[in-house]
C-alpha atoms as a printed R data frame, in Angstrom:
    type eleno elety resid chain resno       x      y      z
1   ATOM     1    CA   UNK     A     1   0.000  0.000  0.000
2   ATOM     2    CA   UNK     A     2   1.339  3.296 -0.556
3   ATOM     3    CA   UNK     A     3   2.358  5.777  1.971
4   ATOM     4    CA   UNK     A     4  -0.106  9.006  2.149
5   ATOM     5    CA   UNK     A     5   1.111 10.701  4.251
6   ATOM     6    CA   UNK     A     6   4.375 11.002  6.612
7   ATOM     7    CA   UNK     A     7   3.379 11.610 10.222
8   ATOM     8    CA   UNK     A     8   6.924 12.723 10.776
9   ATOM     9    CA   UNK     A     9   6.667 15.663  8.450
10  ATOM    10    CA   UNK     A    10   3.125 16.758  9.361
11  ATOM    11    CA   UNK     A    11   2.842 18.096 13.390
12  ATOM    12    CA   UNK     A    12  -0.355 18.028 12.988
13  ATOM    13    CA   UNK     A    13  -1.365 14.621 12.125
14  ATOM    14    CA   UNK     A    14  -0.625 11.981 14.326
15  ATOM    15    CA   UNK     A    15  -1.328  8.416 14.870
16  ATOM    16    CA   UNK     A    16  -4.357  7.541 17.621
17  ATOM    17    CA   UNK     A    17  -5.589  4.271 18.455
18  ATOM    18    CA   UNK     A    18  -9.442  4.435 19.009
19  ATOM    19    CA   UNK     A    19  -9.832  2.234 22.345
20  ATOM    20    CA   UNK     A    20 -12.290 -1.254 21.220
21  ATOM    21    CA   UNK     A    21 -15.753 -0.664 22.460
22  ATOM    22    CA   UNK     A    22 -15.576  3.749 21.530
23  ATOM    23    CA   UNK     A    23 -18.704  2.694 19.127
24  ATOM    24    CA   UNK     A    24 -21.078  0.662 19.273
25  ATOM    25    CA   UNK     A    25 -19.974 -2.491 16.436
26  ATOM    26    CA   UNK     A    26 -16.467 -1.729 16.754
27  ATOM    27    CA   UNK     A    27 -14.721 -4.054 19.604
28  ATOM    28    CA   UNK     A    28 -11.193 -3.794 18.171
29  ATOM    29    CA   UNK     A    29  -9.026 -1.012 18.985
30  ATOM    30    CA   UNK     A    30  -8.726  0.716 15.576
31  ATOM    31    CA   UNK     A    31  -5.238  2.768 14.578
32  ATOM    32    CA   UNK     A    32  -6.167  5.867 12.623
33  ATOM    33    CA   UNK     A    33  -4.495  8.933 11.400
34  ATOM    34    CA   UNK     A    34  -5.813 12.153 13.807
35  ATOM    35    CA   UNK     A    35  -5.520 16.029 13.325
36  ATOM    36    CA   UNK     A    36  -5.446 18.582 16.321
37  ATOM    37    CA   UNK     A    37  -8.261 20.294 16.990
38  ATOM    38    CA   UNK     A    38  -7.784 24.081 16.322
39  ATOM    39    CA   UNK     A    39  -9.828 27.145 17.855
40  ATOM    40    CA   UNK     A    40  -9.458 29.867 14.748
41  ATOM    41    CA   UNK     A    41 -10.184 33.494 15.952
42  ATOM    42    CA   UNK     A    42  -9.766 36.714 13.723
43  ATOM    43    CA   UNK     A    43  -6.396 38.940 14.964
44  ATOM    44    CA   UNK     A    44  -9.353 41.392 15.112
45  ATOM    45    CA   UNK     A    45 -10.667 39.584 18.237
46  ATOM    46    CA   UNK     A    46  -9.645 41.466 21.537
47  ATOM    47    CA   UNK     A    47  -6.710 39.700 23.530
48  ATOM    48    CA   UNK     A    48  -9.040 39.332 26.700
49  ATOM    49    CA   UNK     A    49 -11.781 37.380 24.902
50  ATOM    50    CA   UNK     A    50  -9.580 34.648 23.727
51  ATOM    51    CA   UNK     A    51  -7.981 34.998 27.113
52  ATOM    52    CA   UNK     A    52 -11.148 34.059 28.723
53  ATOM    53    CA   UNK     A    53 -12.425 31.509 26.298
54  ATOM    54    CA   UNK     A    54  -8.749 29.807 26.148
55  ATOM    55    CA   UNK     A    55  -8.670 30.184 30.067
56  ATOM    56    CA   UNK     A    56 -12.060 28.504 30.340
57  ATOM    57    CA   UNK     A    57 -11.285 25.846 28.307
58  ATOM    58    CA   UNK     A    58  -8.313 24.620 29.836
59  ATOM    59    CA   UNK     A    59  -9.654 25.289 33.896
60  ATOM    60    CA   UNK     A    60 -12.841 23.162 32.378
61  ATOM    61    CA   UNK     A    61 -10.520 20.040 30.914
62  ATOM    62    CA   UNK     A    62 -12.242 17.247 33.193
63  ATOM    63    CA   UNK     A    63 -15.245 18.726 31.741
64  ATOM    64    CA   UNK     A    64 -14.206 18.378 28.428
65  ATOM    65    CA   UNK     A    65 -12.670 14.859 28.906
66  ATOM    66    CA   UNK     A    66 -16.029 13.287 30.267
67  ATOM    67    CA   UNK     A    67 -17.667 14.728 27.459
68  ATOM    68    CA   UNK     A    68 -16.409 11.831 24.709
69  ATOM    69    CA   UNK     A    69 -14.294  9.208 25.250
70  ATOM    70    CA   UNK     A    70 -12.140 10.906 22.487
71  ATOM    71    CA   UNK     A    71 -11.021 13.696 24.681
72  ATOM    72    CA   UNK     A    72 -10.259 11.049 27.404
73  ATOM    73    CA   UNK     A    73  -6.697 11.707 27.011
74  ATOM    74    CA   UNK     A    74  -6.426 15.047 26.367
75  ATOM    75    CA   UNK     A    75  -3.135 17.073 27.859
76  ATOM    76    CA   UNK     A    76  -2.696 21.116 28.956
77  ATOM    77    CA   UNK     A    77   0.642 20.325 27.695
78  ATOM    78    CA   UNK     A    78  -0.358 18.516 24.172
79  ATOM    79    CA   UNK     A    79  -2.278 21.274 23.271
80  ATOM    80    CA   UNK     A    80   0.510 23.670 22.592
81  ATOM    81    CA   UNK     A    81   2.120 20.769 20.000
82  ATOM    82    CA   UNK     A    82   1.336 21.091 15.781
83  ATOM    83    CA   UNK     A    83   0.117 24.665 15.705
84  ATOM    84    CA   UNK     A    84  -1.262 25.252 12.270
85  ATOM    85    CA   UNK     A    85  -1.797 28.956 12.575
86  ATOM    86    CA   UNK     A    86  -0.315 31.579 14.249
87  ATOM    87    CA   UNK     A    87  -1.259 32.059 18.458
88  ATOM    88    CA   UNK     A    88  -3.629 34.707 19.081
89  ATOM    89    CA   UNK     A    89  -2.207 36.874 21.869
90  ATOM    90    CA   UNK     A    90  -4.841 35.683 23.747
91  ATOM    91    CA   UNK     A    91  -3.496 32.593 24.124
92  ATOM    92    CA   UNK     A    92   0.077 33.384 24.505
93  ATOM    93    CA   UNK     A    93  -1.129 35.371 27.698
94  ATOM    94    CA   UNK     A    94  -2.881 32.556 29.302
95  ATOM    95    CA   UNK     A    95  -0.261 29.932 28.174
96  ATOM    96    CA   UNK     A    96   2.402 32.113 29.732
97  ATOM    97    CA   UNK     A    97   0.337 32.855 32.945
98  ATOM    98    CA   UNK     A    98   0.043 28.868 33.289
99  ATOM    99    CA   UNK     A    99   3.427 28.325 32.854
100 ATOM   100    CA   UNK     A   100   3.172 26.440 29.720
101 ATOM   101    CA   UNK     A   101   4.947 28.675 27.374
102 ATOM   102    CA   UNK     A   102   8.073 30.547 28.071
């Protein structure tokens, strides 16, 4: 079979097993190819509105985790991994206030 797509080359694809039992009809766990999930905002948004939603987000993660078995194994750390746009300065500010960026 040929390749697609290298994983290597592409930080935002990655491989994810899908845990047997996820769906109803599918017992086996299941390797697929995954993207990361990305919150797109105009630069004409204010800093302190992405601040809050990306703050909200990431204080609410158990939240978000129970939600689907999907976002079971989600990470504060992951998330900052593959970018595929520029960050918002939103987001740098609450990153930095967490301590998760620099």
């Amino acid at each position: 079979m040929k390749k697609l797509i290298d994983i290597d080359d592409t930080p935002h694809y990655f491989s994810y097993d899908i845990p047997g039992g996820t769906y109803q009809g599918n017992e086996q766990t299941i390797t697929t190819l995954a993207s990361k999930a990305t919150i797109i905002a105009s630069s004409q948004t204010s800093t302190e509105t992405i601040y809050k939603t990306v703050k909200a987000v990431f204080e609410n993660l158990d939240t978000f985790r129970s939600m689907h078995p999907g976002l079971a194994d989600i990470d504060k750390s992951d998330m900052l991994d593959g970018h595929t746009a520029p960050m918002h300065p939103g987001a740098v500010k609450y990153f930095k206030e967490a301590g998760l960026l620099l």
